[in-house]
TORKOL-4160 file (C-alpha; in steps of 0.2 Angstrom, whole numbers, padded with zeros to 4 digits, m for minus):
358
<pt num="1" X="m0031" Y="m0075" Z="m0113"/>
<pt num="2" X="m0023" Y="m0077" Z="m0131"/>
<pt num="3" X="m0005" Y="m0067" Z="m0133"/>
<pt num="4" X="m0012" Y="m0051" Z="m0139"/>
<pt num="5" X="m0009" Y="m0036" Z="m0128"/>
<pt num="6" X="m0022" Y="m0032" Z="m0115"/>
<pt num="7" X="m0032" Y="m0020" Z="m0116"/>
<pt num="8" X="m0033" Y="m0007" Z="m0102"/>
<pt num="9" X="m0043" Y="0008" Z="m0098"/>
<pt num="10" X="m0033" Y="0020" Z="m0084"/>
<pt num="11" X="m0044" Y="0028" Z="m0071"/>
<pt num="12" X="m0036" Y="0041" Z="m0060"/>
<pt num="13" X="m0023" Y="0052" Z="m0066"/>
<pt num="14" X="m0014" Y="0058" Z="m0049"/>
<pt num="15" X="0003" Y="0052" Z="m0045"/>
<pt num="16" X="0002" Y="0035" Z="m0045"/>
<pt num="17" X="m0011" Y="0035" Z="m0059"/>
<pt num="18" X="0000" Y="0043" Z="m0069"/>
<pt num="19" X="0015" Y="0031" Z="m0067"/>
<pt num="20" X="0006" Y="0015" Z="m0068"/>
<pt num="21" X="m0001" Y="0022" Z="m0086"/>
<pt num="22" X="0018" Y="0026" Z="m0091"/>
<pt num="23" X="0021" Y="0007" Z="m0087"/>
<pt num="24" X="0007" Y="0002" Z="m0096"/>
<pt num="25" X="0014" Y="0013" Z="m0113"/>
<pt num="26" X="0030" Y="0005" Z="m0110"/>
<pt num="27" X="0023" Y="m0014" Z="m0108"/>
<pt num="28" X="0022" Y="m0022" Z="m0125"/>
<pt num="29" X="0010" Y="m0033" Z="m0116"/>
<pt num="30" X="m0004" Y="m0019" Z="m0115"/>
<pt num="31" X="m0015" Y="m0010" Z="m0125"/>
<pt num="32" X="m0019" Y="0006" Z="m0116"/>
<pt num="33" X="m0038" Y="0011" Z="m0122"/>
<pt num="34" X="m0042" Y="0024" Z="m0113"/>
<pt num="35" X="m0037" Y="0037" Z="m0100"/>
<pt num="36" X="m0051" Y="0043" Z="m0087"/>
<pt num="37" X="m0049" Y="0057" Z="m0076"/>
<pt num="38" X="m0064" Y="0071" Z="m0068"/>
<pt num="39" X="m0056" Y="0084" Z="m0071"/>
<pt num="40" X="m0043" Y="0088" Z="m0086"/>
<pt num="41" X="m0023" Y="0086" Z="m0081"/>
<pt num="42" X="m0007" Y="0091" Z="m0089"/>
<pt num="43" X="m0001" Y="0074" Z="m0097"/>
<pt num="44" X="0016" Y="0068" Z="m0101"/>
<pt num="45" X="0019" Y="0069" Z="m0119"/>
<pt num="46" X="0021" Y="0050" Z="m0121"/>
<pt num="47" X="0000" Y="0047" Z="m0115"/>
<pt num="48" X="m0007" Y="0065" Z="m0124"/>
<pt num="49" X="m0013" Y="0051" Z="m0140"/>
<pt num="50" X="m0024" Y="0042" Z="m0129"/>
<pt num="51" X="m0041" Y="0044" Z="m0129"/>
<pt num="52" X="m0047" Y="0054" Z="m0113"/>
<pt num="53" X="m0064" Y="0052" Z="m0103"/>
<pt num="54" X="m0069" Y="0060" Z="m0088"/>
<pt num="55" X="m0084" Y="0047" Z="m0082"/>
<pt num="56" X="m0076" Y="0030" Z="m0077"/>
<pt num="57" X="m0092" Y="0022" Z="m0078"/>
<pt num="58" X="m0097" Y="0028" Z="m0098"/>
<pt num="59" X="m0078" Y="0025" Z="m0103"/>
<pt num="60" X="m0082" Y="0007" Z="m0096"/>
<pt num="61" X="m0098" Y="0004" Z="m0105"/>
<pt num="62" X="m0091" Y="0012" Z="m0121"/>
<pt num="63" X="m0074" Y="0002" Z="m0122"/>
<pt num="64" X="m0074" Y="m0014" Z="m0113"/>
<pt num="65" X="m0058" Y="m0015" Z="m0109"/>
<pt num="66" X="m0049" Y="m0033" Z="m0102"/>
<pt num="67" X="m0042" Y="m0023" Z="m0088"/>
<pt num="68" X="m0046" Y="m0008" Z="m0078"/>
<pt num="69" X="m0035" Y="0000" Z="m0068"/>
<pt num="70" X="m0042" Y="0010" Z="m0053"/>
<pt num="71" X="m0032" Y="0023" Z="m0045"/>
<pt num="72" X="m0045" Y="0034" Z="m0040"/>
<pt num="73" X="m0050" Y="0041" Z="m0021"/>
<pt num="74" X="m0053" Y="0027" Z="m0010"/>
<pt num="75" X="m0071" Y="0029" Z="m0009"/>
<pt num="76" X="m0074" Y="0024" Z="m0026"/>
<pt num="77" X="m0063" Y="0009" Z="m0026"/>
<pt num="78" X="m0077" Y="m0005" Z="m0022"/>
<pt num="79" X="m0091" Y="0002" Z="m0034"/>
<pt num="80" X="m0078" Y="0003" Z="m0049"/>
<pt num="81" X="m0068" Y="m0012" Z="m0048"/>
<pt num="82" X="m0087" Y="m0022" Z="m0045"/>
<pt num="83" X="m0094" Y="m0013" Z="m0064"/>
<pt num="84" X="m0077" Y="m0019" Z="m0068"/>
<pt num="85" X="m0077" Y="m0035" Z="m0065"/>
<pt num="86" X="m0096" Y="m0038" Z="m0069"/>
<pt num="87" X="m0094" Y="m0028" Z="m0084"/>
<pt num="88" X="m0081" Y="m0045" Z="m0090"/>
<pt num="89" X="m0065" Y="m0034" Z="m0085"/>
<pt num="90" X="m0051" Y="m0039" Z="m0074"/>
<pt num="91" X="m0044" Y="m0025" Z="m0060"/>
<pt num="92" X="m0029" Y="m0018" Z="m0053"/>
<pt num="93" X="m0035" Y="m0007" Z="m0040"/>
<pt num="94" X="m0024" Y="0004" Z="m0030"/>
<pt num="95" X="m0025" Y="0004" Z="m0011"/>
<pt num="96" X="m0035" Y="0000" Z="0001"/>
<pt num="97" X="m0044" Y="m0011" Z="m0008"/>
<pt num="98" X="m0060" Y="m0001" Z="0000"/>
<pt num="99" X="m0065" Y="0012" Z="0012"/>
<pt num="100" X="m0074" Y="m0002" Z="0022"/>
<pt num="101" X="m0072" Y="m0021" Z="0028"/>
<pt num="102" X="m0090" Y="m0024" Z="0017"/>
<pt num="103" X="m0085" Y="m0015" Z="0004"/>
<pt num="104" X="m0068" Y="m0023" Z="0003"/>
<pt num="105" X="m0075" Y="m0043" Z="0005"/>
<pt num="106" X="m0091" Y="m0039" Z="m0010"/>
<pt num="107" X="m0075" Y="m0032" Z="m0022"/>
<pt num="108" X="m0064" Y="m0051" Z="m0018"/>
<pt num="109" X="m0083" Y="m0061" Z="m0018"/>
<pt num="110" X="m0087" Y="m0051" Z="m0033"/>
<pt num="111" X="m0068" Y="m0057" Z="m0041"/>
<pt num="112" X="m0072" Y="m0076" Z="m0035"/>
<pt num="113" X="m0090" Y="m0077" Z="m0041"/>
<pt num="114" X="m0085" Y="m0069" Z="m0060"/>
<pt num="115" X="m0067" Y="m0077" Z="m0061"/>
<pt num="116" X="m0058" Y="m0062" Z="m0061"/>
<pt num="117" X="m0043" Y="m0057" Z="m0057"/>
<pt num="118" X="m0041" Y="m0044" Z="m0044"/>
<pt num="119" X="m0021" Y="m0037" Z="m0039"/>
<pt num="120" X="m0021" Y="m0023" Z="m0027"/>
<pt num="121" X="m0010" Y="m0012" Z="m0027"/>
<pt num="122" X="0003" Y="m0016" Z="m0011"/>
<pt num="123" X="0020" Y="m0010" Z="m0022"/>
<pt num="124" X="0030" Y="m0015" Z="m0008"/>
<pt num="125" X="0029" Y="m0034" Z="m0012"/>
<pt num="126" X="0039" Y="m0030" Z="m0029"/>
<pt num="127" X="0051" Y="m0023" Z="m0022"/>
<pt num="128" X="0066" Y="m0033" Z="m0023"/>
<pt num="129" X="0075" Y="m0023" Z="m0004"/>
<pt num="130" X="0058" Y="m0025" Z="0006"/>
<pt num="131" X="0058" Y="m0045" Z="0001"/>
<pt num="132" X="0074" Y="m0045" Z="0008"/>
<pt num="133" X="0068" Y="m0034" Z="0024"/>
<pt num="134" X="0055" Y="m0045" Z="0028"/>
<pt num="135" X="0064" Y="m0062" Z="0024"/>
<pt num="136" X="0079" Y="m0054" Z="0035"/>
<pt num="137" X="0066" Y="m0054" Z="0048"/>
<pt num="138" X="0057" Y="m0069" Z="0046"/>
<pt num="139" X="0074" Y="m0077" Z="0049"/>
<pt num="140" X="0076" Y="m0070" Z="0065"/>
<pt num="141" X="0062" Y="m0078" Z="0073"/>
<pt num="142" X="0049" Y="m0071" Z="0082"/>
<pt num="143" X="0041" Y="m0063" Z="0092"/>
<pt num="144" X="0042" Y="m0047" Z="0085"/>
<pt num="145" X="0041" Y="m0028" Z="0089"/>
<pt num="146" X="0036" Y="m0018" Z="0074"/>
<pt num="147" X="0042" Y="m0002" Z="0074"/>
<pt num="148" X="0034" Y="0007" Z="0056"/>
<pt num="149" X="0030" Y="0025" Z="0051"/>
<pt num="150" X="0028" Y="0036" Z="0036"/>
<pt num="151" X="0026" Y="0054" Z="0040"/>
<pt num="152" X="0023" Y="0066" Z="0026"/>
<pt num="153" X="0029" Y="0083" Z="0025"/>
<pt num="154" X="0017" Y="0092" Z="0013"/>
<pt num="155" X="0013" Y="0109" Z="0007"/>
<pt num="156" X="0009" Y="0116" Z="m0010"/>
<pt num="157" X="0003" Y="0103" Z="m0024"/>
<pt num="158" X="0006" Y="0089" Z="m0009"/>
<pt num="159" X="m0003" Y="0096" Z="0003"/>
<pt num="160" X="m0017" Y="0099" Z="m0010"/>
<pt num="161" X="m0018" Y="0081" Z="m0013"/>
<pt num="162" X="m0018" Y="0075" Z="0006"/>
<pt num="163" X="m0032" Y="0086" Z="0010"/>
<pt num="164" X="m0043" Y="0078" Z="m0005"/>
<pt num="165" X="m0037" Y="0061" Z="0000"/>
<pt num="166" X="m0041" Y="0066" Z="0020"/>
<pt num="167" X="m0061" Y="0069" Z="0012"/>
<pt num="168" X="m0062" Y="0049" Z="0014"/>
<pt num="169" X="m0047" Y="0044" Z="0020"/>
<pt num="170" X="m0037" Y="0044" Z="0036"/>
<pt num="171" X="m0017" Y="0043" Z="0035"/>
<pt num="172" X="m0016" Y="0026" Z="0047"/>
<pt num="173" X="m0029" Y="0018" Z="0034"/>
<pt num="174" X="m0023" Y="0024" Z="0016"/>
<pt num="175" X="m0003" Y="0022" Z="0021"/>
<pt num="176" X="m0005" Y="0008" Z="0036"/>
<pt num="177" X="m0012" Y="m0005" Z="0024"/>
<pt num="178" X="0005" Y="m0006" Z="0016"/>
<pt num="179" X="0015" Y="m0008" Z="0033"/>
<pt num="180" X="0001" Y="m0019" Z="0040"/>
<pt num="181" X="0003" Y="m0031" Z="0028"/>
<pt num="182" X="0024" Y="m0031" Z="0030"/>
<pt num="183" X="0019" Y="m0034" Z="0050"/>
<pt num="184" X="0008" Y="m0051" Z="0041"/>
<pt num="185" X="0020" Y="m0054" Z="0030"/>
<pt num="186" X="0033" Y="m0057" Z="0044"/>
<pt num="187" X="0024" Y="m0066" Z="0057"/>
<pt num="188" X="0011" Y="m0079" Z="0055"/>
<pt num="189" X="0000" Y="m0074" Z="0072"/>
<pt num="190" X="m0016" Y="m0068" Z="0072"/>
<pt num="191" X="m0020" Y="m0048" Z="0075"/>
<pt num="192" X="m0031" Y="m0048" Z="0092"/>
<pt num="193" X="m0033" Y="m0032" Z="0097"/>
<pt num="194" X="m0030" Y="m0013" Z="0092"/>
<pt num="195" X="m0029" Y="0005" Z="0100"/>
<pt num="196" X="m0028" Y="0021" Z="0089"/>
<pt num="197" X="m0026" Y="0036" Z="0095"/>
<pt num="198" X="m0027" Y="0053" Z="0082"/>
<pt num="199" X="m0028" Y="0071" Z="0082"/>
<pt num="200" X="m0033" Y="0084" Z="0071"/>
<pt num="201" X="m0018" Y="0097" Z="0066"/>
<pt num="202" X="m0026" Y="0107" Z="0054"/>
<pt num="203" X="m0042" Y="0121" Z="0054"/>
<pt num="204" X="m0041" Y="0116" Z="0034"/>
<pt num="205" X="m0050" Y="0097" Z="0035"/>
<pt num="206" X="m0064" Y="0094" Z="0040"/>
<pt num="207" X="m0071" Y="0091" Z="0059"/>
<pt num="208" X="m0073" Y="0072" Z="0060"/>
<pt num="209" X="m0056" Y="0069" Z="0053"/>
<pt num="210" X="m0039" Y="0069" Z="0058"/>
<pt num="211" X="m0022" Y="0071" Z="0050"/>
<pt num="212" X="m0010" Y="0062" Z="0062"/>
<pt num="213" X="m0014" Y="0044" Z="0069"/>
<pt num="214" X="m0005" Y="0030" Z="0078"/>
<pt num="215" X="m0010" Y="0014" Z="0081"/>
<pt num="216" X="m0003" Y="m0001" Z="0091"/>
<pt num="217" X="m0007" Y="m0020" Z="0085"/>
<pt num="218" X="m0005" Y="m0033" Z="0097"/>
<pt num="219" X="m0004" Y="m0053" Z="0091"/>
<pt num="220" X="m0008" Y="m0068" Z="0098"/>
<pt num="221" X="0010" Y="m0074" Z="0098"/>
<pt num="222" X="0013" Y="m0057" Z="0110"/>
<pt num="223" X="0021" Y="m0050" Z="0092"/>
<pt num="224" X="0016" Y="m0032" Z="0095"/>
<pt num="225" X="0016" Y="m0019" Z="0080"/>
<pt num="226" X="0016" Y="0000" Z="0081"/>
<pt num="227" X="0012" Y="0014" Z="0067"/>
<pt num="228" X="0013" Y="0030" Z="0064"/>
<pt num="229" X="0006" Y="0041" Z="0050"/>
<pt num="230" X="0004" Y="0062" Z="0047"/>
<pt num="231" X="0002" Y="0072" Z="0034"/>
<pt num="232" X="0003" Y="0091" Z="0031"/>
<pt num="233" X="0016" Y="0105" Z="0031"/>
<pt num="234" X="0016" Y="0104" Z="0052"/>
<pt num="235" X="0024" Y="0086" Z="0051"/>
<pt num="236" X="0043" Y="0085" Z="0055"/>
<pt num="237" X="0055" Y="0080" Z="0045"/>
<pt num="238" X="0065" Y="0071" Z="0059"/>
<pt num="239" X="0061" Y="0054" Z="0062"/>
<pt num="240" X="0050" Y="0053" Z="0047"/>
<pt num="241" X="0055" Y="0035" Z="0041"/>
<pt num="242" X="0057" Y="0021" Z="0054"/>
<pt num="243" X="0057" Y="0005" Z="0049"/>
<pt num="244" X="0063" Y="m0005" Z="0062"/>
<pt num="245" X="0057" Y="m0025" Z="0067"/>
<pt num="246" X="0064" Y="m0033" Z="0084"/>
<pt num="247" X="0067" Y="m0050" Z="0090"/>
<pt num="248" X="0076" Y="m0059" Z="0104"/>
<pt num="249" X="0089" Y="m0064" Z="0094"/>
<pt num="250" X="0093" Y="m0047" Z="0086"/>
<pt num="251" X="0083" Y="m0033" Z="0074"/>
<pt num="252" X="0083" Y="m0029" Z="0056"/>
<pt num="253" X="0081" Y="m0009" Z="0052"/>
<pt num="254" X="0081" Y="0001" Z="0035"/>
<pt num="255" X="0094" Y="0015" Z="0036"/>
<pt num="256" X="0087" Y="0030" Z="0026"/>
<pt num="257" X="0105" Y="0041" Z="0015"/>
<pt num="258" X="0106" Y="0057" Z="0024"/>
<pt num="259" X="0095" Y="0071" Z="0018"/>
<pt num="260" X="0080" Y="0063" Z="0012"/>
<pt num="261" X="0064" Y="0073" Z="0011"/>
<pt num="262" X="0047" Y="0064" Z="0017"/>
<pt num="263" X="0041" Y="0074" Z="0001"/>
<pt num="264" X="0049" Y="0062" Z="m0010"/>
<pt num="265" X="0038" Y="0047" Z="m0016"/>
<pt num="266" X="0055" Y="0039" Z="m0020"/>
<pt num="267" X="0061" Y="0039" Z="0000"/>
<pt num="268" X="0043" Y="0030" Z="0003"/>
<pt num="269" X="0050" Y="0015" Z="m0004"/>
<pt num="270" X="0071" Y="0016" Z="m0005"/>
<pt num="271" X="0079" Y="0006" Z="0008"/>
<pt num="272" X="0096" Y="0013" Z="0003"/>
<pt num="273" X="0104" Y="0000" Z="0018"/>
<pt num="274" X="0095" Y="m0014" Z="0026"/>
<pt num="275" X="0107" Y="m0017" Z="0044"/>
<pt num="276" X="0106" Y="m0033" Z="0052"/>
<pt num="277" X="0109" Y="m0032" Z="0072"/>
<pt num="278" X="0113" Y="m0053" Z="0082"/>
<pt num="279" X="0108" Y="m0050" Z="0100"/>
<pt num="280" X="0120" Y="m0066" Z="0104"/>
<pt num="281" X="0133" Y="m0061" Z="0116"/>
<pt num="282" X="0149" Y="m0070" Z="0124"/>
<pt num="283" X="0154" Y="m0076" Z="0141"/>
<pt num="284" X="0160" Y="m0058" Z="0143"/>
<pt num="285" X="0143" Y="m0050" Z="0140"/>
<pt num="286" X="0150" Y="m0042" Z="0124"/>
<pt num="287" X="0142" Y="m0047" Z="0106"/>
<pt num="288" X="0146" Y="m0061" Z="0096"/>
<pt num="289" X="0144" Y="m0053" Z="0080"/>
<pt num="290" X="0145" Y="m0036" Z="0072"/>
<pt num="291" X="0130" Y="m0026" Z="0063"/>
<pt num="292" X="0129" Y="m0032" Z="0044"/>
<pt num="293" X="0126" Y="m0017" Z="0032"/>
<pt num="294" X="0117" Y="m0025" Z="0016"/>
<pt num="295" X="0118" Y="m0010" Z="0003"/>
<pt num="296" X="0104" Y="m0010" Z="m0011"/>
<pt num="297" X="0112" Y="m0006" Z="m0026"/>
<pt num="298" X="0103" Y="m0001" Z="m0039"/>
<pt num="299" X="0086" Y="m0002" Z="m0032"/>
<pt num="300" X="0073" Y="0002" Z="m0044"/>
<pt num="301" X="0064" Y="0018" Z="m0045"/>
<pt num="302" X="0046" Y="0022" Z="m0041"/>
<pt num="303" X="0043" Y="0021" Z="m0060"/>
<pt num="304" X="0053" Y="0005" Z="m0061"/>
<pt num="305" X="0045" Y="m0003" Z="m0048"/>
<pt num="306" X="0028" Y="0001" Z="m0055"/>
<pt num="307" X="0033" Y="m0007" Z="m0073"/>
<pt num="308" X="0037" Y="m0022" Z="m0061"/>
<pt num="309" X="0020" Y="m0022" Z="m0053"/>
<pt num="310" X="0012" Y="m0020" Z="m0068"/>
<pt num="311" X="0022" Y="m0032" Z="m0076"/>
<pt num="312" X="0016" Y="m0044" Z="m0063"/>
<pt num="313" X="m0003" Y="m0040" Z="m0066"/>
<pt num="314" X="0001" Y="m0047" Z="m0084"/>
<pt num="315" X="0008" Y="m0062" Z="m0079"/>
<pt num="316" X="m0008" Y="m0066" Z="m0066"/>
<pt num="317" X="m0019" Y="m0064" Z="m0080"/>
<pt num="318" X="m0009" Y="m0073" Z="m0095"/>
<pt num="319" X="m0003" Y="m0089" Z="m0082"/>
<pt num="320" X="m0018" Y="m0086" Z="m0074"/>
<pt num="321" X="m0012" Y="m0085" Z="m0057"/>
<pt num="322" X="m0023" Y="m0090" Z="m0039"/>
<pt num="323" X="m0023" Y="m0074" Z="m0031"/>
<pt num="324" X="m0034" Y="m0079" Z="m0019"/>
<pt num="325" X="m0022" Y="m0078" Z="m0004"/>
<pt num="326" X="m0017" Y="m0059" Z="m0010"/>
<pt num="327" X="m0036" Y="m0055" Z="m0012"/>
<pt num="328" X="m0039" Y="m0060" Z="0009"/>
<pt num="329" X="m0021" Y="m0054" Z="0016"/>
<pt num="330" X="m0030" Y="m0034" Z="0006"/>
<pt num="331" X="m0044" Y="m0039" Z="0015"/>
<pt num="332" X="m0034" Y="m0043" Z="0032"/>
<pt num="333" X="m0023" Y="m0027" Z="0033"/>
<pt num="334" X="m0036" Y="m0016" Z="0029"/>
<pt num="335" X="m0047" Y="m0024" Z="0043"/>
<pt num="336" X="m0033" Y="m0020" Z="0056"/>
<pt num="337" X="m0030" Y="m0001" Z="0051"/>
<pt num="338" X="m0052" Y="0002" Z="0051"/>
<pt num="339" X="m0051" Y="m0007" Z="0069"/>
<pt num="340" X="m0036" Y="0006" Z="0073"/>
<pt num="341" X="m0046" Y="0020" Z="0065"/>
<pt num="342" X="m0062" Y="0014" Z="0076"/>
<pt num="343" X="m0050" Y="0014" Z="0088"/>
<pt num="344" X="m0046" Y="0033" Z="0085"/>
<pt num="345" X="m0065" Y="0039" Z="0085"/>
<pt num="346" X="m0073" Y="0029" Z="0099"/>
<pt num="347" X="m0055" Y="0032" Z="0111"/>
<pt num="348" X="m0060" Y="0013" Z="0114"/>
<pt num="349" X="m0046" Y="m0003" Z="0111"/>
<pt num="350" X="m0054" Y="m0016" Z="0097"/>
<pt num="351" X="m0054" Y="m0033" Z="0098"/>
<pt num="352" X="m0055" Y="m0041" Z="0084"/>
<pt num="353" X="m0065" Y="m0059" Z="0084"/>
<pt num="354" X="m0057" Y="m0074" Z="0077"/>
<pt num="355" X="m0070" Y="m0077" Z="0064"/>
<pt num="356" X="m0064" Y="m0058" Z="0057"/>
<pt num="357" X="m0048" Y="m0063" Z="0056"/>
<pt num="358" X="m0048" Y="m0080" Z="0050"/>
């Protein structure tokens, strides 16, 4: 592509939709052409010029954009970023890539076969603190114990948004994809098998679904990974945040500043202190080194670390980047949270085959 700014049409309005069209506005190396959401919303001053559609499909037809940028519900993710893509777009889709293993490998074959490029959206992996997390951990050696949640706290506007999201989507399978793909990032085994487990805490969403879920990962190096994930205005606000990875030869945990709300989409990512435990001890039994506090100055903000992720998106499409190992590792973290959420429903472990995970 020549040096002129990409052209992008914006689907999905909510939170993140919101901010990744404010780094778009503030990139000189896009364009934005359009702005798509089903119903109307209150826009920032700064995106009110923009033209406005509420039909992604007719916006798509009528524009053409170079880029479109899905951050819809999940159940539409596979069909828009496919008419993307074979409409002569390249996508940036918010996670999970889809709401199904089939869906999600026809949106990365549908990227291949057109020579598209194809980022989903896993912020954590622009985050300058959870590089450092997972390379603190990968230093340690494994085998590892994943110790990972994100519990949400939500009423008013929040809880709002949870319940349309809970329509599709469970909470171990819209938020584990993330932390799932930290777990992969940090050990090179294969996932063998998975047990869920989940319960329904609200007479407000529907039967089949359920607003709490954990889920327990086991790999082939006898790494094992747990998760944990609720949403809604019964969740606690104790213990909301644990990330915590374990080795023989010590841990690395993030250490969340006192008073931070689950609430907050900022806490979802801030490490505020990664600490860095040796287990090596002396002749006396005592240890050899003392707990290394790495204090994250200046971490960006979730808007900053949006631009960065954005910014990123422009660079795979100018340098024309092989994003073929990101495409498969979306595929491979949203394989493990469907087994886990199989694993909820049937009460049944999964195992998951070789040729599933290769």
């Amino acid at each position: 592509m020549s040096d002129k700014a990409i052209r992008v049409l914006v689907a999905g309005l909510g939170n993140m939709g919101l901010s990744h069209a404010k780094a778009y506005h503030n990139n000189p190396a896009y364009e934005i052409v359009g702005l798509v959401n089903r119903s109307p919303v209150d826009l920032p001053q700064e995106l009110k010029s923009y033209p406005f559609h509420d039909d992604f499909l007719t916006a798509l037809a009528e524009i053409g954009p170079d880029l479109a940028s899905i951050n819809t519900y999940s159940d539409t993710h596979a069909d828009y970023a496919i008419a993307a893509m074979q409409a002569g777009a390249h996508v940036f889709l918010e996670k999970p890539i889809a709401t199904t293993v089939e869906d999600a490998e026809r949106v990365v074959a549908c990227a291949l076969q057109h020579k598209r490029k194809l980022v989903v959206g896993y912020i954590l992996r622009h985050h300058p603190s959870w590089i450092a997390f997972i390379e603190q951990a990968r230093a340690l050696g494994g085998p590892y114990v994943f110790r990972l949640n994100l519990n949400q706290q939500s009423s008013g506007p929040e809880w709002l948004t949870h319940k349309s999201l809970l329509d599709s989507t469970s909470p171990i399978v819209d938020c584990g994809v993330h932390y799932v793909d930290v777990m992969c990032q940090i050990t090179d085994a294969k996932p063998l098998k998975v047990h869920g487990m989940g319960v329904r805490l609200s007479y407000e969403i529907a039967d089949d679904m359920y607003n709490y879920g954990h889920f327990q990962v086991l790999f082939d190096d006898g790494s094992v990974g747990w998760y944990e994930a609720g949403w809604g205005p019964m969740m606690s606000e104790t213990a909301f945040f644990v990330k915590d990875i374990v080795s023989p030869n010590g841990s690395v945990s993030i250490v969340m500043e006192d008073g931070a709300k689950s609430a907050d989409i900022e806490s979802h990512t801030k490490t505020s202190t990664i600490r860095v435990h040796r287990s090596a001890t002396d002749a006396s039994g005592n240890f050899c080194d003392d707990d290394i506090d790495h204090t994250m100055d200046e971490e960006p903000d979730h808007q900053r670390l949006c631009d960065r992720e954005q910014q990123y998106v422009a660079i795979a499409i100018r340098d024309n980047l092989d994003l073929t190992r990101h495409m498969h590792d979306a595929v491979a973290s949203l394989r493990i949270c469907l087994a886990a959420d199989e694993s909820v429903r049937s009460g049944s472990e999964v195992w998951l085959s070789q040729q599933d995970i290769a």
